[in-house]
C-alpha positions in Angstrom: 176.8 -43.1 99.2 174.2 -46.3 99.7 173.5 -49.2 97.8 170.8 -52.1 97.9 172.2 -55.4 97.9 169.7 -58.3 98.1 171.0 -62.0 99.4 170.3 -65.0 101.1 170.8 -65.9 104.4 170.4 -68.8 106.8 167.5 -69.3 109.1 169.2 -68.7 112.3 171.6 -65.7 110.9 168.4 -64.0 110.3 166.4 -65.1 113.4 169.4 -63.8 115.4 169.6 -60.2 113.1 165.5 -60.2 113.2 166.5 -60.4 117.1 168.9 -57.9 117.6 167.2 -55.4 115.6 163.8 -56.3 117.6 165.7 -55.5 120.9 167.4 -52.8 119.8 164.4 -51.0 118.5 165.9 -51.1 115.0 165.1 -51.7 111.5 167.2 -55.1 110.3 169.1 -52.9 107.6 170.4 -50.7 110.3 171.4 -53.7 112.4 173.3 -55.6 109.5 174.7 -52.1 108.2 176.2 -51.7 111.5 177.3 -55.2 111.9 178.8 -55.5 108.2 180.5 -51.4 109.5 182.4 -52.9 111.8 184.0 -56.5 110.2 184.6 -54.6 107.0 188.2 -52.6 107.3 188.0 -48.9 106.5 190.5 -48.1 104.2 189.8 -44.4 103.3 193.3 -42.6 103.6 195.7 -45.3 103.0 198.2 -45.6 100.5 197.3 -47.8 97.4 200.2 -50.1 98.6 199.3 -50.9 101.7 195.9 -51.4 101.0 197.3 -53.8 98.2 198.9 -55.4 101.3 196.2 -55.5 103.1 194.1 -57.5 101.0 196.9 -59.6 100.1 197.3 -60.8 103.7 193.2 -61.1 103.8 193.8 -64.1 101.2 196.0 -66.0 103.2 195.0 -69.2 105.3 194.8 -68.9 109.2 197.9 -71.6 109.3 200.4 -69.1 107.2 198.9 -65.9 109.4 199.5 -67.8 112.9 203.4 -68.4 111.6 204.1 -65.1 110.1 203.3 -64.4 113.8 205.0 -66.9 115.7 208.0 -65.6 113.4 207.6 -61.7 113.9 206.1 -60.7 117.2 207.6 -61.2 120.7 206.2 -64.2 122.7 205.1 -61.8 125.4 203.0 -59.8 122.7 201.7 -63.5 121.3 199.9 -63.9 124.7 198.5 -61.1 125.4 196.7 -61.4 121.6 195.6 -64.5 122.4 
């Protein structure tokens, strides 16, 4: 399933899409469908809980995300996701 959604943008985030979808031999829906496919998290599948999870964490500030992971994940691991 599709839907239309109409909104504004800035100048240069539409030169750069009007850009992209020039060089790319695409329309600029296709370009900004695909863009938006792959920041957008694709949920299909999990549990209603995680999910809930999920978009809890999405609300939380960078700050409070950088010490969960200072607190939870091996220095080693910190670099190389840096």
């Amino acid at each position: 399933m599709t839907h239309t959604i109409t909104f504004t943008v800035a100048e240069h985030v539409y030169q750069h899409l009007s850009r992209t979808a020039h060089a790319t031999n695409q329309s600029l829906e296709t370009v900004l469908s695909a863009m938006l496919d792959t920041i957008v998290p694709e949920l299909d599948g999990v549990s209603d809980e995680l999910a809930r999870e999920l978009d809890a964490l999405e609300q939380l500030p960078t700050a409070t995300l950088q010490q969960v992971l200072r607190e939870t994940v091996v220095a080693e691991q910190q670099t190389e996701l840096a």
